[in-house]
C-alpha positions, -999 to +999 in steps of 0.1 A: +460-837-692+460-800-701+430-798-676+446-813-649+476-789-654+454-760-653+440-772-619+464-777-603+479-742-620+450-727-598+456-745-571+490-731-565+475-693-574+452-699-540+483-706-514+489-668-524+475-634-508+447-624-525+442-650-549+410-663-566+406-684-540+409-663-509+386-658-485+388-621-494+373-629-527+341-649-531+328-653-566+287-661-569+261-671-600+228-665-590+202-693-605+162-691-604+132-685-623+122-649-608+136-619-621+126-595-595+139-622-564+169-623-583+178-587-588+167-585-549+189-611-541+220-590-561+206-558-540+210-575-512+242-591-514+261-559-529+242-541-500+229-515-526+204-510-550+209-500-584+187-491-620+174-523-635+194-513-670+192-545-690+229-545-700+240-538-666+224-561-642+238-592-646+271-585-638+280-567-608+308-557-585+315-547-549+330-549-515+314-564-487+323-570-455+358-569-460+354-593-494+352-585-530+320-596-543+315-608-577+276-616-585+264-630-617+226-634-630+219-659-654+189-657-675+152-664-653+143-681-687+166-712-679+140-722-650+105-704-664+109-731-697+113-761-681+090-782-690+086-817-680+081-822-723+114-841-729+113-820-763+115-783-745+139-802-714+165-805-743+157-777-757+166-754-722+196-780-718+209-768-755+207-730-741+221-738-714+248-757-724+256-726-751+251-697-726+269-708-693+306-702-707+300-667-710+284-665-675+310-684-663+338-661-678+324-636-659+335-652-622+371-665-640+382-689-627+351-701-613+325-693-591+323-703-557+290-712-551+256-714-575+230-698-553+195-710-566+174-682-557+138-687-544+108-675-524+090-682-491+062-690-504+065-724-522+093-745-542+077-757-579+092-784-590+115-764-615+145-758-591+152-794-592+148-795-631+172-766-637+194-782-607+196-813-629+203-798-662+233-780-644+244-812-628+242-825-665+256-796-686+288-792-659+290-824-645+275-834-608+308-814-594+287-784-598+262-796-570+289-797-544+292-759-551+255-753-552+232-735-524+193-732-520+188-696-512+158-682-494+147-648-496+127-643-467+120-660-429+097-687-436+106-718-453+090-726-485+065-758-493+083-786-510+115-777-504+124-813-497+126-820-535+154-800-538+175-809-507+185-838-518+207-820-546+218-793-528+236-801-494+232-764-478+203-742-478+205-706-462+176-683-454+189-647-466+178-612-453+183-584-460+209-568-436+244-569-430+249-595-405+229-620-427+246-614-457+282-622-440+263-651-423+260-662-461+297-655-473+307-672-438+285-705-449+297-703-482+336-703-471+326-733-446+310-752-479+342-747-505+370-749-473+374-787-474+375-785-513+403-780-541+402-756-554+377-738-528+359-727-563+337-744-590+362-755-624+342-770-648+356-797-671+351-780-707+380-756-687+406-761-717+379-741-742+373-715-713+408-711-708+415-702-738+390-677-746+393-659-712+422-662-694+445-644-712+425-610-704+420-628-670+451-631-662+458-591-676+429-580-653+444-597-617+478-589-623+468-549-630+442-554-598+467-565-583+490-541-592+467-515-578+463-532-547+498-533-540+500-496-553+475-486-534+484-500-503+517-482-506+497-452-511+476-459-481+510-468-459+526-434-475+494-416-460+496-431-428+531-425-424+523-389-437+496-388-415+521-400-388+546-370-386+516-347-393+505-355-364+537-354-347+543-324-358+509-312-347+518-325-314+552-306-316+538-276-324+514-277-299+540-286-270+563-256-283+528-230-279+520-244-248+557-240-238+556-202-254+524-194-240+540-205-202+570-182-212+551-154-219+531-158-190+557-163-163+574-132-181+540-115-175+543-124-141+580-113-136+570-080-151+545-076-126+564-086-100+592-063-114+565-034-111+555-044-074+589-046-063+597-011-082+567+006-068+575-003-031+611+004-033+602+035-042+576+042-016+605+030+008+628+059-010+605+084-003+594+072+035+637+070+038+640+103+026+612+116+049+630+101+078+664+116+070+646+148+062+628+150+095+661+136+117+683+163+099+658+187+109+654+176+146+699+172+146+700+208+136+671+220+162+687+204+189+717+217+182+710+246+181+690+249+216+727+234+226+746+266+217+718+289+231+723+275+265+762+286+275+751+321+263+724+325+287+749+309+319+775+336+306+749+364+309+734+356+340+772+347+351+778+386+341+747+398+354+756+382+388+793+397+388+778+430+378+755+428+412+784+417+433+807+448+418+781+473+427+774+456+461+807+460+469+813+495+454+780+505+477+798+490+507+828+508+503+813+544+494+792+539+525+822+536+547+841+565+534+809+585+539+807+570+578+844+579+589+838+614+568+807+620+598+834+611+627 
């Protein structure tokens, strides 16, 4: 009952933004018997490599291609000790069975897919043992949520005994586009599911031991998220009237470099204007000069001209006076003779 409560808890977590469930998040636990292929495979999917430190590499964080990443690496033991001895089978199943809660606290609430890790080169016969010891430990749920993963172009020999457990298989390389391919695929597998992630049934136990700091985790994650995306709306706003400002500021030096320049060019024109009125000062004062100066010459040739007709007026009466003085003494000499 408590299960079912818990479920359907979850359930109603996913119709949320950003919940466990969303396509934003995707949750992995990486299976297989080759420790090298399996850190590759982590490489790969975080799209970076990192120190192989012992305490560090199973667990692992990111974001990639717009999704939080969660990978998880479970022992390579659980696959390299299967034997088909019914004594070590039980054995492995034992560890197994022990181990995967804390693996599985690690992708809280649940992964979304098991990703059984293998090469190009052939499949063994132990990927359907450790296939069927998780179908047995968490119940054949677990299958539905389960996906061969080849590392590498080619398809491996014998991969037919596994297909029939695992209903996807995806060929993995290493670059971007393939690695969303694989997020993509795995949203396509979990879409027509509820929840879209793996909840296994011992869930009550798990619950209790890890969803109290669970629960603190999200809530602060997503406190920073929402903090955070304030902060990132601030800065754009910020960024905004920065820019406006910017823009502004610009506007008034283009506007203030116009002003000075047309008052550059009124000066100059102010100067040009200036200089020529006062070449036509000096060309006006020339001409009064020069027509004062002719006035006063003809003028002057005016008044010497009745003084030279008076003269020769005086000169003419002076002729006439002594003709007619002559004329008269010669008469009084004539009649003196008679």
């Amino acid at each position: 009952m408590k299960t079912n409560i818990f479920l359907k808890h979850f359930v109603i977590w996913e119709s949320f933004p950003g919940s466990t469930g969303s396509a934003t998040e995707l949750r992995f636990i990486i299976l297989g018997g080759d420790e090298d292929l399996m850190d590759r495979t982590c490489d790969i999917i975080l799209r970076e490599t990192v120190e192989r430190v012992e305490s560090e590499t199973w667990h692992r964080k990111g974001h990639v291609c717009g999704r939080k990443i969660t990978v998880v690496k479970t022992p390579s033991t659980w696959m390299s000790d299967m034997r088909s001895c019914c004594c070590f089978s039980s054995r492995v199943k034992s560890k197994i069975k022990d181990q995967m809660p804390d693996y599985a606290s690690l992708v809280f609430p649940g992964p979304h897919a098991f990703l059984l890790v293998t090469g190009n080169r052939e499949v063994t016969g132990r990927e359907h043992d450790l296939l069927n010891t998780i179908s047995d430990v968490l119940g054949e749920e677990a299958l539905d949520y389960a996906m061969l993963l080849i590392i590498g172009r080619n398809e491996p020999k014998g991969i037919s005994s596994v297909r029939k457990y695992v209903k996807r298989v995806y060929t993995l390389e290493d670059n971007e586009q393939s690695v969303e391919s694989l997020f993509i695929e795995t949203e396509r597998m979990t879409q027509s599911k509820k929840p879209t992630f793996f909840i296994q049934p011992s869930y009550e136990n798990l619950m209790k031991k890890a969803f109290l700091s669970w629960e603190k985790e999200r809530y602060a994650e997503i406190k920073r998220e929402t903090e955070a995306t304030k902060n990132e709306q601030h800065a754009k706003e910020v960024n905004k009237l920065k820019e406006k400002l910017r823009i502004a500021k610009s506007e008034i030096k283009i506007k203030e470099d116009q002003r000075k320049q047309d008052l550059n060019e009124l000066k100059e024109k102010s100067n040009i204007t200036e200089k020529n009125l006062k070449k036509n000062n000096d060309r006006l004062k020339c001409l009064i000069l020069n027509t004062l100066i002719h006035l006063k010459s003809k003028d002057g040739q005016q008044k010497d001209e009745p003084g030279a007709a008076s003269a020769q007026k005086s000169l003419g009466e002076s002729r006439e006076e002594a003709a007619e003085a002559s004329g008269s003494h010669e008469s009084e000499s004539g009649g003196f003779k008679l």
